[in-house]
N, CA and C atoms as an extended XYZ file, in Angstrom:
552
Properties=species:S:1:pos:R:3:atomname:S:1:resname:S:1:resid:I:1 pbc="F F F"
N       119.506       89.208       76.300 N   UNK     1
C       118.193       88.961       76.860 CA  UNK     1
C       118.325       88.744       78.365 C   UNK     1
N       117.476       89.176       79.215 N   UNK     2
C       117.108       89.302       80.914 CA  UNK     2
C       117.192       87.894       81.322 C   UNK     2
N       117.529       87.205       82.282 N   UNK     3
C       117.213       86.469       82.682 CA  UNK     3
C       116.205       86.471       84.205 C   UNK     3
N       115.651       85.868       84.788 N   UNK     4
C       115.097       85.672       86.228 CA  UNK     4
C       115.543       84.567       87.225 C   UNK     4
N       115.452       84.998       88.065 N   UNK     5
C       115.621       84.227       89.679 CA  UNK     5
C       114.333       84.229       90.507 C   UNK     5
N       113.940       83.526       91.508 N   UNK     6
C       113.417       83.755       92.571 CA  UNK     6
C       114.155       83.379       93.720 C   UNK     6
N       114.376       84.579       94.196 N   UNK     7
C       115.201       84.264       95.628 CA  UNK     7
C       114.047       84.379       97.168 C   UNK     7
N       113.944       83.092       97.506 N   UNK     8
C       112.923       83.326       98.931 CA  UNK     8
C       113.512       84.177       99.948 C   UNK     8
N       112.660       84.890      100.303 N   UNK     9
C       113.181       86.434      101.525 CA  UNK     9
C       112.335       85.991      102.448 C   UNK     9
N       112.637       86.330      103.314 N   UNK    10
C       111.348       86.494      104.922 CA  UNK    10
C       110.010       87.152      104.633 C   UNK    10
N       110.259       88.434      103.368 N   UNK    11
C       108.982       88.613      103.278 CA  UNK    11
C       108.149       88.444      101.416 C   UNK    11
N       108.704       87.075      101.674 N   UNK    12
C       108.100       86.511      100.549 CA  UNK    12
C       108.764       86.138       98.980 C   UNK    12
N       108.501       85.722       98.285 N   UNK    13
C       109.368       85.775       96.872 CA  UNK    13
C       109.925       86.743       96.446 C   UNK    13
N       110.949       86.805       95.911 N   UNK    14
C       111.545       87.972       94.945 CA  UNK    14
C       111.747       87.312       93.869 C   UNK    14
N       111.322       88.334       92.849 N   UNK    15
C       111.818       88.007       91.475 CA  UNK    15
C       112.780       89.100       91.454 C   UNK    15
N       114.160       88.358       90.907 N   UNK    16
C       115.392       89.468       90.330 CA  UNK    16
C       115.379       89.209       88.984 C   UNK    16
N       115.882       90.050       88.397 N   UNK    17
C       115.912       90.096       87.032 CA  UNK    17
C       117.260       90.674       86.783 C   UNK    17
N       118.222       90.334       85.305 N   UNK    18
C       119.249       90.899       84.923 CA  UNK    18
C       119.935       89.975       84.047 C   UNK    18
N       120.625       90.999       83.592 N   UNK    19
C       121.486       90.265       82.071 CA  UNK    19
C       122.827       89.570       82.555 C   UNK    19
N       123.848       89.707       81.854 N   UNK    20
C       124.942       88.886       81.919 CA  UNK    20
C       125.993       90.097       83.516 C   UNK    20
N       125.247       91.827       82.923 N   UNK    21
C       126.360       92.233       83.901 CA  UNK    21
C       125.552       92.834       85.035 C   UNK    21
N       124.502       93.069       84.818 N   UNK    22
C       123.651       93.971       86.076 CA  UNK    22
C       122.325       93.593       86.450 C   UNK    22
N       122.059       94.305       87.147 N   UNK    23
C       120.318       93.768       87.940 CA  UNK    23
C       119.525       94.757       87.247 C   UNK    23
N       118.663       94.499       86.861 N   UNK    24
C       117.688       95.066       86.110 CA  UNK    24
C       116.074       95.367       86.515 C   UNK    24
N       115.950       93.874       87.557 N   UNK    25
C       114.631       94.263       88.174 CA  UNK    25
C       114.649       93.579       89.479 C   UNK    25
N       113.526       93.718       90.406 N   UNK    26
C       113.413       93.398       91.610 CA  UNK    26
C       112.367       93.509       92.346 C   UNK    26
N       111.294       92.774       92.065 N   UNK    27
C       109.908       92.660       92.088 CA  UNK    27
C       109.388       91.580       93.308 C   UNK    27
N       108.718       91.902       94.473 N   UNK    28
C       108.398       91.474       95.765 CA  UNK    28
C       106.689       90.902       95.048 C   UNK    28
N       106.556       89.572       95.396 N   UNK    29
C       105.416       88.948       94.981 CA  UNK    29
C       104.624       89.170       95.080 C   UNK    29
N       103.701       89.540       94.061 N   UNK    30
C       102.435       90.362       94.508 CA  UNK    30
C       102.515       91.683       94.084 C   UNK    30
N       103.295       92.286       93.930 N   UNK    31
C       103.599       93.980       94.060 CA  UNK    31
C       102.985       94.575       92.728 C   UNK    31
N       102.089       96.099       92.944 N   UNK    32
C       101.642       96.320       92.252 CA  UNK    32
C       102.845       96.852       90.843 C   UNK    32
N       102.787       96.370       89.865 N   UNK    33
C       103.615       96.731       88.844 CA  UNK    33
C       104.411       95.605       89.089 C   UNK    33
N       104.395       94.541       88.882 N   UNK    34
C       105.333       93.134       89.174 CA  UNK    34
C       105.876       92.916       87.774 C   UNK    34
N       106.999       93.055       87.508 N   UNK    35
C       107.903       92.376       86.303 CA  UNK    35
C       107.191       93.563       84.903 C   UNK    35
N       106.964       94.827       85.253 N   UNK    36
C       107.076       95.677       84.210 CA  UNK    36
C       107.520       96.068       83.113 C   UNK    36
N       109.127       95.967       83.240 N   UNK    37
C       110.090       95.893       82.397 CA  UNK    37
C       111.282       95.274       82.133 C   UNK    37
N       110.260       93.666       82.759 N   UNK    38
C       111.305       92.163       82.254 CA  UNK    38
C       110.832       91.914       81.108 C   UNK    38
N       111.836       91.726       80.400 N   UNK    39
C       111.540       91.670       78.752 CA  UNK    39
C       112.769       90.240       78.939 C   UNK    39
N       111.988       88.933       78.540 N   UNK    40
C       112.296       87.630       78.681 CA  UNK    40
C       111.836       86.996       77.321 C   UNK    40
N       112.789       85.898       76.667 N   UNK    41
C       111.872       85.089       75.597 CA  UNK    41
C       110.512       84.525       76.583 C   UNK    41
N       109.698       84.033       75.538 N   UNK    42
C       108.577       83.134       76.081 CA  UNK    42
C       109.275       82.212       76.565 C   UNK    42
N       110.280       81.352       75.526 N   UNK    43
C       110.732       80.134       76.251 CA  UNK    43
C       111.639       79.911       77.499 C   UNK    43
N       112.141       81.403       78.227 N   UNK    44
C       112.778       81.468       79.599 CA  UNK    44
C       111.667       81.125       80.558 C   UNK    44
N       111.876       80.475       81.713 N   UNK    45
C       111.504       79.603       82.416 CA  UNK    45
C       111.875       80.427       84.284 C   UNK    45
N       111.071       80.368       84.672 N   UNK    46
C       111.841       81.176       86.211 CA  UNK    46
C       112.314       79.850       86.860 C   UNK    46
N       113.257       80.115       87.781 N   UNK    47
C       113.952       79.410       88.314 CA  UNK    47
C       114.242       79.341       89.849 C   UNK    47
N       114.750       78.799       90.426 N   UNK    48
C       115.183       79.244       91.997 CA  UNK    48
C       116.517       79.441       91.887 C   UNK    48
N       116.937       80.877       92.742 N   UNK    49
C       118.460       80.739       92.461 CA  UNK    49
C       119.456       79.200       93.157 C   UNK    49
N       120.078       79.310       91.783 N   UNK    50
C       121.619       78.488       92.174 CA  UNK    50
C       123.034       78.876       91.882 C   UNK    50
N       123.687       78.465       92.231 N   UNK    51
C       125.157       78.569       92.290 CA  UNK    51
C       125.526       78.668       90.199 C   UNK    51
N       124.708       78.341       89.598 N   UNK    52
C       124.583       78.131       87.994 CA  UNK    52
C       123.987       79.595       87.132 C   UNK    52
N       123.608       80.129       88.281 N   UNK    53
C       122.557       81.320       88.211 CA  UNK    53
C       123.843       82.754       87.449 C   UNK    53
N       124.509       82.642       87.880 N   UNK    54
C       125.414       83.799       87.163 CA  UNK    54
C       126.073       84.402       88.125 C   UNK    54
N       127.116       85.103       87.747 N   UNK    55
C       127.962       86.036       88.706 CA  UNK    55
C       126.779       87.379       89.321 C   UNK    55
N       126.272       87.739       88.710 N   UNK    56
C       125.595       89.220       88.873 CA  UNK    56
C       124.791       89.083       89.971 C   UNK    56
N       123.961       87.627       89.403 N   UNK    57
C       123.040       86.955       90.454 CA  UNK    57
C       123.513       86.563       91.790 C   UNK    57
N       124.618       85.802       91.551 N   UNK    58
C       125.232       84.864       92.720 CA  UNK    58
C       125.250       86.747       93.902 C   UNK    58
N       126.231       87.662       93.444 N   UNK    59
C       126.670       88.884       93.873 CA  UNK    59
C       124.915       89.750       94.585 C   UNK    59
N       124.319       89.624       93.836 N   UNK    60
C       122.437       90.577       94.035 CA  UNK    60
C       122.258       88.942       95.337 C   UNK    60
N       122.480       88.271       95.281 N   UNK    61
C       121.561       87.066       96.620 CA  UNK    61
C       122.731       87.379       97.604 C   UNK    61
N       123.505       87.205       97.481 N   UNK    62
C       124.813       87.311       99.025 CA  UNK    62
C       124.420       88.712       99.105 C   UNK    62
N       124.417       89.579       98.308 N   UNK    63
C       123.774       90.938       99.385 CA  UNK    63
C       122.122       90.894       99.733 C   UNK    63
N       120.899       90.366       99.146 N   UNK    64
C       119.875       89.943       99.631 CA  UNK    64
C       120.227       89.170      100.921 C   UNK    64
N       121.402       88.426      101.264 N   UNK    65
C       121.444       87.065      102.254 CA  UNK    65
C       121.643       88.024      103.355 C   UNK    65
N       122.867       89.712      102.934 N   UNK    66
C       123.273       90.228      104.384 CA  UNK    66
C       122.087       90.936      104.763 C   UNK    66
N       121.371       91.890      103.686 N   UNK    67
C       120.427       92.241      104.254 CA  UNK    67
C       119.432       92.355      104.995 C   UNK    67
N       118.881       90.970      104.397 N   UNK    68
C       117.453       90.544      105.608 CA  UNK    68
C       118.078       89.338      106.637 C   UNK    68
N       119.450       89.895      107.062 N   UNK    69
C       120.120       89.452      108.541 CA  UNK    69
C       120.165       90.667      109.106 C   UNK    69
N       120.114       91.996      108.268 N   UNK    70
C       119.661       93.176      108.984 CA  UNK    70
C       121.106       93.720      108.668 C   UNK    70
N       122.251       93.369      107.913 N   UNK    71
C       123.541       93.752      107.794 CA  UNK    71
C       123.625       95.318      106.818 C   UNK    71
N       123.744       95.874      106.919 N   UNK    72
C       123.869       97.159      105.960 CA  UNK    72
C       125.381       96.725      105.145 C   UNK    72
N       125.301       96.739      103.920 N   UNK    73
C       126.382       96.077      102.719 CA  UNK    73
C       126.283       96.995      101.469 C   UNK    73
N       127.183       97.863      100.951 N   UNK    74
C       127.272       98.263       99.866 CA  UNK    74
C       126.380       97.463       98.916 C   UNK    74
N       126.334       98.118       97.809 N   UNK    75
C       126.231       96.764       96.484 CA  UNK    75
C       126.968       97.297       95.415 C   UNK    75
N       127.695       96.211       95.204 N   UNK    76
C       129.085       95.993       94.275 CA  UNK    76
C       128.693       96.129       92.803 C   UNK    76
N       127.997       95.948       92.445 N   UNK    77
C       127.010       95.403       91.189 CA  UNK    77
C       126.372       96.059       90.851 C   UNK    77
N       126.495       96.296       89.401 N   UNK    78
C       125.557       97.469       88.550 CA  UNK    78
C       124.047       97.256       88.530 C   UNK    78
N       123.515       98.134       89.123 N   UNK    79
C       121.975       98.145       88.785 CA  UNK    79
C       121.740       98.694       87.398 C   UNK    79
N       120.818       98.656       86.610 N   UNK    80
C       120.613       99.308       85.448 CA  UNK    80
C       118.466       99.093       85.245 C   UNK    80
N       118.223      100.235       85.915 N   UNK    81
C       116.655       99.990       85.910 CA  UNK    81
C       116.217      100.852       84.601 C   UNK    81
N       115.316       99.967       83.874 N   UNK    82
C       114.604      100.796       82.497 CA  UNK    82
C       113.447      101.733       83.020 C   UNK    82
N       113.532      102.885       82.771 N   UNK    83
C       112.018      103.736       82.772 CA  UNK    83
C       112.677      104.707       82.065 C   UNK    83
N       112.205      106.291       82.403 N   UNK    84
C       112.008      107.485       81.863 CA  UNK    84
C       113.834      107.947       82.100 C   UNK    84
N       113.866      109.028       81.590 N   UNK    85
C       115.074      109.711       82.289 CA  UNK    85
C       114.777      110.821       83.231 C   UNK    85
N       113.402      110.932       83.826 N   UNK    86
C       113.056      111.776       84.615 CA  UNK    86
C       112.798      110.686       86.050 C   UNK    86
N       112.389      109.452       85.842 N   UNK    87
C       112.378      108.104       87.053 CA  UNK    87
C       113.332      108.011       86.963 C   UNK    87
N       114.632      107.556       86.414 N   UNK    88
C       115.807      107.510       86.742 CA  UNK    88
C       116.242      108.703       87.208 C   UNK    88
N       116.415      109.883       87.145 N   UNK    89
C       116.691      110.608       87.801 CA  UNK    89
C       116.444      110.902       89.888 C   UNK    89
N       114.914      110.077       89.459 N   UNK    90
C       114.699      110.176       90.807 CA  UNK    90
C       115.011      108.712       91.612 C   UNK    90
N       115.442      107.944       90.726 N   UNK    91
C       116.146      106.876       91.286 CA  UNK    91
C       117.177      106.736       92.069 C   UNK    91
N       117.738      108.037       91.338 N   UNK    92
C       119.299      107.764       91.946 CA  UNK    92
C       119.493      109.039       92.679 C   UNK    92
N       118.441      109.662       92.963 N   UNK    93
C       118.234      110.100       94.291 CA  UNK    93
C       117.997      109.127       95.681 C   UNK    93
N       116.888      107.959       95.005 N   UNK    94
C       116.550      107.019       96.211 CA  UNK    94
C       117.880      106.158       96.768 C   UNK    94
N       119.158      105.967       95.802 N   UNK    95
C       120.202      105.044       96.215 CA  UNK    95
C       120.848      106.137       96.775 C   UNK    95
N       120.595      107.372       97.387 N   UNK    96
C       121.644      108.279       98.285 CA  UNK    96
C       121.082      107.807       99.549 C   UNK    96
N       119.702      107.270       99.758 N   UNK    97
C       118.995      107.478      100.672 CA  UNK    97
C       119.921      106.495      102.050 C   UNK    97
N       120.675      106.663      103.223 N   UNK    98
C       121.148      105.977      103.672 CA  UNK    98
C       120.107      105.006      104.478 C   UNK    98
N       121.142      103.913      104.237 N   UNK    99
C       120.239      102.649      105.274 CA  UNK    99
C       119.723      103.341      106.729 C   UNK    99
N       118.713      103.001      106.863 N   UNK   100
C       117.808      103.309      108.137 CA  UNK   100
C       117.634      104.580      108.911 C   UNK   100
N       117.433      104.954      107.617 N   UNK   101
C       116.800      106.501      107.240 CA  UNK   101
C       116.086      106.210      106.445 C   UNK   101
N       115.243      107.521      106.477 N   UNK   102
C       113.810      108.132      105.523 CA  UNK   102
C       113.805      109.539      105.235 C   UNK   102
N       112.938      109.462      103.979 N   UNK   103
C       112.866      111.075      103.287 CA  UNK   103
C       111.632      111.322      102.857 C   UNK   103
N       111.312      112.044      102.564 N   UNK   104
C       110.342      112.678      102.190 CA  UNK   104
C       109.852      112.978      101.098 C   UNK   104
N       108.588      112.561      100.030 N   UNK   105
C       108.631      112.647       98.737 CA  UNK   105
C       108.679      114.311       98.472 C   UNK   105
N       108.433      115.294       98.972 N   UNK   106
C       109.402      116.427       99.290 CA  UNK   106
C       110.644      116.863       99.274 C   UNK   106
N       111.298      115.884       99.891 N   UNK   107
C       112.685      116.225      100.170 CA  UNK   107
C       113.326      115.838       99.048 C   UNK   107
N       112.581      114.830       98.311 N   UNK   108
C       113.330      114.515       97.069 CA  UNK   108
C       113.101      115.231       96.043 C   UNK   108
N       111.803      116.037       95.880 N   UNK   109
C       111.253      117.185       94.828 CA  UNK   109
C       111.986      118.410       94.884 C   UNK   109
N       112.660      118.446       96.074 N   UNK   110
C       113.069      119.682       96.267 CA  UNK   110
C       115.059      119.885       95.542 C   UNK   110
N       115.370      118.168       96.288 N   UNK   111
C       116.866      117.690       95.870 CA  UNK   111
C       116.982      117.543       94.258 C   UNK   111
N       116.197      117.194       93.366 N   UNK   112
C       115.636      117.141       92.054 CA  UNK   112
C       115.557      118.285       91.161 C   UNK   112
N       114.473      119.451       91.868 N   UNK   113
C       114.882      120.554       91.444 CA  UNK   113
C       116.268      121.629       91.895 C   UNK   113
N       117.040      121.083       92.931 N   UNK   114
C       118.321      122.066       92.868 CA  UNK   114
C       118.609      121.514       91.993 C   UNK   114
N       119.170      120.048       91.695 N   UNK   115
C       119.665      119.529       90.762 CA  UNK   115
C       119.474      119.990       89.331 C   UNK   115
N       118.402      120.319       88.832 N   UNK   116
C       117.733      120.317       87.565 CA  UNK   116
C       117.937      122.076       87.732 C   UNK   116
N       118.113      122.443       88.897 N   UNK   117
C       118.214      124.207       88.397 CA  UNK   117
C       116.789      124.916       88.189 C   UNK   117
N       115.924      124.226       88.759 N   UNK   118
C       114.249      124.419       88.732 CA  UNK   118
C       114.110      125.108       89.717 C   UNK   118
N       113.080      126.221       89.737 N   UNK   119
C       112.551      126.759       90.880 CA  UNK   119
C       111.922      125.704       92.309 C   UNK   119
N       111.408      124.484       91.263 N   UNK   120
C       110.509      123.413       92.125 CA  UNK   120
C       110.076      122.521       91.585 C   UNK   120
N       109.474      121.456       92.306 N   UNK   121
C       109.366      119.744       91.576 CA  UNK   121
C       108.064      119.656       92.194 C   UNK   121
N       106.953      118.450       91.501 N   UNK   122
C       105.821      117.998       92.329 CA  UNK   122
C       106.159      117.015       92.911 C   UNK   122
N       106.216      116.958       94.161 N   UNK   123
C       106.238      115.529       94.955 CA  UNK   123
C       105.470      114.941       94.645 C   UNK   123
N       104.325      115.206       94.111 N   UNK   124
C       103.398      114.432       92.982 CA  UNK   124
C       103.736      113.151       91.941 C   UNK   124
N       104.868      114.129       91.472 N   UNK   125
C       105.400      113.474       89.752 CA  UNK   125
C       106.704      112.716       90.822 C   UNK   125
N       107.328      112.920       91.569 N   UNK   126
C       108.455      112.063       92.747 CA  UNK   126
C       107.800      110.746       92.840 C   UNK   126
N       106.867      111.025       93.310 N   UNK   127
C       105.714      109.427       94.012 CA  UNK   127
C       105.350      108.636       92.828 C   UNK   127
N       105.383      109.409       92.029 N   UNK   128
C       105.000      108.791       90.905 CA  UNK   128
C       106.123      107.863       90.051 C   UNK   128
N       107.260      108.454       90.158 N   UNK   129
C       108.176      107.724       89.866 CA  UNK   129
C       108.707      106.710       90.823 C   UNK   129
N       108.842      106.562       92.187 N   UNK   130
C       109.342      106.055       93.080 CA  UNK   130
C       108.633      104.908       93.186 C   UNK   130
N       106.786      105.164       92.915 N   UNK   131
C       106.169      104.168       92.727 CA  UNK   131
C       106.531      102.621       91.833 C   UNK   131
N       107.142      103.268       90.526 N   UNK   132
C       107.106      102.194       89.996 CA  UNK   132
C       109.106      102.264       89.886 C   UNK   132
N       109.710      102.024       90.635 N   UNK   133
C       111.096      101.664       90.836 CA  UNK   133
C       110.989      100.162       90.806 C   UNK   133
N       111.818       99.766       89.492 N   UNK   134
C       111.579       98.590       88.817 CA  UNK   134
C       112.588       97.871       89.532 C   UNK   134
N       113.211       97.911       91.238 N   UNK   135
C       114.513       97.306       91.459 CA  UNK   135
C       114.214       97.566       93.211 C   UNK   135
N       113.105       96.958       93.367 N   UNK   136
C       112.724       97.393       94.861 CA  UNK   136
C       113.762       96.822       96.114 C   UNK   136
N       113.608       97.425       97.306 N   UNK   137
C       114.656       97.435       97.696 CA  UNK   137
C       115.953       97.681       97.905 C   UNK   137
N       116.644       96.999       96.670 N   UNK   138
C       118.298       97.852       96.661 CA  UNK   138
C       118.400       99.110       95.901 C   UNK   138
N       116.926       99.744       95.485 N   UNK   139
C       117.118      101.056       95.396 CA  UNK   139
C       116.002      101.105       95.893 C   UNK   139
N       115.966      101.905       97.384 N   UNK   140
C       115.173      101.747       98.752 CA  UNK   140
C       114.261      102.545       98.608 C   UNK   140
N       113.016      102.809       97.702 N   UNK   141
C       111.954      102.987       97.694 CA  UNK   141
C       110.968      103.099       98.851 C   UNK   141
N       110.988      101.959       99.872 N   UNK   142
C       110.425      101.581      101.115 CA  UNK   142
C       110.797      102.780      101.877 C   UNK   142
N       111.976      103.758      101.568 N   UNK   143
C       112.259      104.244      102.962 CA  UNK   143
C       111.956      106.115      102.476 C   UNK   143
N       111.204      106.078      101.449 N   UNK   144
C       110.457      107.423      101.632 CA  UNK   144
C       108.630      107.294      102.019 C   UNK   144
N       108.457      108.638      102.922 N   UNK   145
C       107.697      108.205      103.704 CA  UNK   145
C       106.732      109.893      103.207 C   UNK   145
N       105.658      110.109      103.717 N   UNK   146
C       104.767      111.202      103.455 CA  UNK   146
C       105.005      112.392      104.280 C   UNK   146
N       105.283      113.877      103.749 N   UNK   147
C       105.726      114.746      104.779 CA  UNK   147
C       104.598      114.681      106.055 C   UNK   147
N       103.851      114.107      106.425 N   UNK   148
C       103.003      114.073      107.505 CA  UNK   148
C       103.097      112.997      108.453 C   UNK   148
N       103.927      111.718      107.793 N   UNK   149
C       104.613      111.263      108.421 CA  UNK   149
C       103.717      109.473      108.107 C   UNK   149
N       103.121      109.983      106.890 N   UNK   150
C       101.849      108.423      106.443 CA  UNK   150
C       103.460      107.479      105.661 C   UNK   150
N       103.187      105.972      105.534 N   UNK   151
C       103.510      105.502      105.434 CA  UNK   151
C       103.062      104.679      104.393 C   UNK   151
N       102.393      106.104      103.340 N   UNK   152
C       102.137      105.156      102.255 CA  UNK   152
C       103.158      105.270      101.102 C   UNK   152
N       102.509      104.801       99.974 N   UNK   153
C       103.736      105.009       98.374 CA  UNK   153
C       104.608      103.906       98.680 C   UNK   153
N       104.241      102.253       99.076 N   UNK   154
C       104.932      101.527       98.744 CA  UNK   154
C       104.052      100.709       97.624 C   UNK   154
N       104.589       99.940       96.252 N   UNK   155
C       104.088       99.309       95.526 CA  UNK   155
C       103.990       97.786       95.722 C   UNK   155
N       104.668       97.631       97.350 N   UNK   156
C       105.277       95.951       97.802 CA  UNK   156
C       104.155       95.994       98.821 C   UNK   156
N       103.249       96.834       99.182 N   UNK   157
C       102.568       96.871      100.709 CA  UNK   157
C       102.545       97.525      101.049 C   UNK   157
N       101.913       97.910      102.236 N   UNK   158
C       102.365       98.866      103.884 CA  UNK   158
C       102.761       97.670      104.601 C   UNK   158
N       102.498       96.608      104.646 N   UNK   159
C       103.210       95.569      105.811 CA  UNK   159
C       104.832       95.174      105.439 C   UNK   159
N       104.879       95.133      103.850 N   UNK   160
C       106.178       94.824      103.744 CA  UNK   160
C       107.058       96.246      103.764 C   UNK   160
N       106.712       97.441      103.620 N   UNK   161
C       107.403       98.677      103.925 CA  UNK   161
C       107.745       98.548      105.107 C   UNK   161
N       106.724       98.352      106.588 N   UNK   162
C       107.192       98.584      107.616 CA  UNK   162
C       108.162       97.203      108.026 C   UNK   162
N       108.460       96.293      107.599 N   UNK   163
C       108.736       95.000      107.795 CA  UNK   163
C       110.647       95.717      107.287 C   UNK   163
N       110.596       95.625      105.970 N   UNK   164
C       111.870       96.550      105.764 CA  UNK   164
C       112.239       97.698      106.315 C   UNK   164
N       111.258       98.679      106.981 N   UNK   165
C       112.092       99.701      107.455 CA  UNK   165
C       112.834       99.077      109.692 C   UNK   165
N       111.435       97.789      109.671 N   UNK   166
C       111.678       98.036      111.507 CA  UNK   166
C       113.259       96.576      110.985 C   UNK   166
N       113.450       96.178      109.848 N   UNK   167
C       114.850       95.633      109.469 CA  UNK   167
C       115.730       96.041      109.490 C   UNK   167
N       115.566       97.410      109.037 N   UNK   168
C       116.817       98.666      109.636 CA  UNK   168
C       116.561       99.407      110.264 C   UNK   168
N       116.371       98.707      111.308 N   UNK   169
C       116.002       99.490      112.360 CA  UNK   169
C       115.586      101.232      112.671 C   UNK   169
N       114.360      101.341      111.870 N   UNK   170
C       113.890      102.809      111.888 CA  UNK   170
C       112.827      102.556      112.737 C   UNK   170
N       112.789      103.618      113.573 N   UNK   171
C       111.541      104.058      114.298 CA  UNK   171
C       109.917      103.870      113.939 C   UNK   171
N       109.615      103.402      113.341 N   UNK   172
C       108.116      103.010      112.547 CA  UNK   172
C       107.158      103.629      113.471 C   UNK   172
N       106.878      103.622      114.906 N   UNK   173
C       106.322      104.258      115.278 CA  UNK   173
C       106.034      105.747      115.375 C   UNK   173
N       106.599      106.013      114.789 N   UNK   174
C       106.875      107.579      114.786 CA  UNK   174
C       105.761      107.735      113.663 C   UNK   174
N       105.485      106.797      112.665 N   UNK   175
C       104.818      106.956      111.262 CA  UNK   175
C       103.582      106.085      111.408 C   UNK   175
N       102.319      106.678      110.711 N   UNK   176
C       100.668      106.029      110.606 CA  UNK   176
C       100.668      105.402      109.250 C   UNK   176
N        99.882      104.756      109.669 N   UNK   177
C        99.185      103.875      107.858 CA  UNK   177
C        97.699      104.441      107.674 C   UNK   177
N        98.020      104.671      106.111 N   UNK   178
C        96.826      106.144      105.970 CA  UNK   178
C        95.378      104.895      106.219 C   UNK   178
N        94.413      105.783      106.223 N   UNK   179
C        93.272      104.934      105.988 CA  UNK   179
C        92.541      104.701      104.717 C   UNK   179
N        93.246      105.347      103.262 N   UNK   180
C        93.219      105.487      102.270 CA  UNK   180
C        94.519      105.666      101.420 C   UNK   180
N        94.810      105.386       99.945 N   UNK   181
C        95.927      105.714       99.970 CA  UNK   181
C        95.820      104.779       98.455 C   UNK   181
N        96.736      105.378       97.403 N   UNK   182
C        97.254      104.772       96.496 CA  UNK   182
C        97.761      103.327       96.349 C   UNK   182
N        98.769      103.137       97.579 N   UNK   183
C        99.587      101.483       97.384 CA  UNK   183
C        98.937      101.440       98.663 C   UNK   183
N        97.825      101.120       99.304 N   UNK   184
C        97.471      100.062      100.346 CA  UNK   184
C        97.347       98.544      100.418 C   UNK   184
């Protein structure tokens, strides 16, 4: 069974989630689709992380701690996010995505279908999966952006997208916030 944490970030609560060996979820407070596929007894209780919290945990907060110091850090530690095998697929497209860089829900429809041996992908059905990436952040969701250069398709915000991307230091100005938009 999953357990939970809340680890306080600069931009607000995190709930982590994960079993005895991996991280499982990673949900920014508030976020549309929050704790989707934490599957917890009733009688688990959220907590603040401590030193009591587990190895997996202790390992997911010391890389939360380098991060939002702005440190770029591997992660050592198995993620294991539940959805489709077509969202996972495009998941682990998003963990190629290097720190402080951005892509394109395009660029990933397109990386998807070489992969898959497809003529072509909907960046449609991409957004759609990326949307609900049950492990925000350390599989960097935040850092695909609209081929036009909008800055929508985050499920944490547009303030906390640009908050994480000007953290790794990406150009944000280069990119608009739509005046409409799915995750506003």
């Amino acid at each position: 069974m999953e357990k939970w944490i809340v680890y306080d970030s600069p931009i607000g609560k995190l709930t982590v989630s994960g079993d005895d060996t991996s991280i499982t979820g990673l949900w920014i407070e508030g976020q549309k689709y929050f704790g989707r596929t934490l599957e917890v007894d009733d009688g688990e209780s959220c907590s603040v992380y401590d030193e009591t919290s587990g190895e997996v945990f202790s390992k997911a907060c010391r890389w939360l701690d380098h991060y939002f110091k702005g440190e770029k850090e591997e992660i050592t530690f198995p993620l294991a996010p539940k959805g489709s095998v077509f969202q996972k697929s495009v998941w682990d497209i998003l963990v190629e995505i290097p720190y402080g860089e951005t892509v394109t829900y395009g660029e990933i429809a397109k990386k998807l279908s070489d992969r898959q041996g497809k003529p072509s992908m909907s960046a449609q059905a991409v957004g759609g999966a990326v949307s609900h990436n049950p492990i925000s952040i350390m599989i960097p969701c935040h850092r695909v952006v609209g081929a036009n250069g909008s800055l929508t398709g985050y499920a944490g915000g547009i303030e906390r997208k640009i908050e994480l991307l000007t953290l790794e230091k990406v150009d944000v100005g280069r990119f608009f916030v739509p005046k409409r938009g799915t995750a506003l």
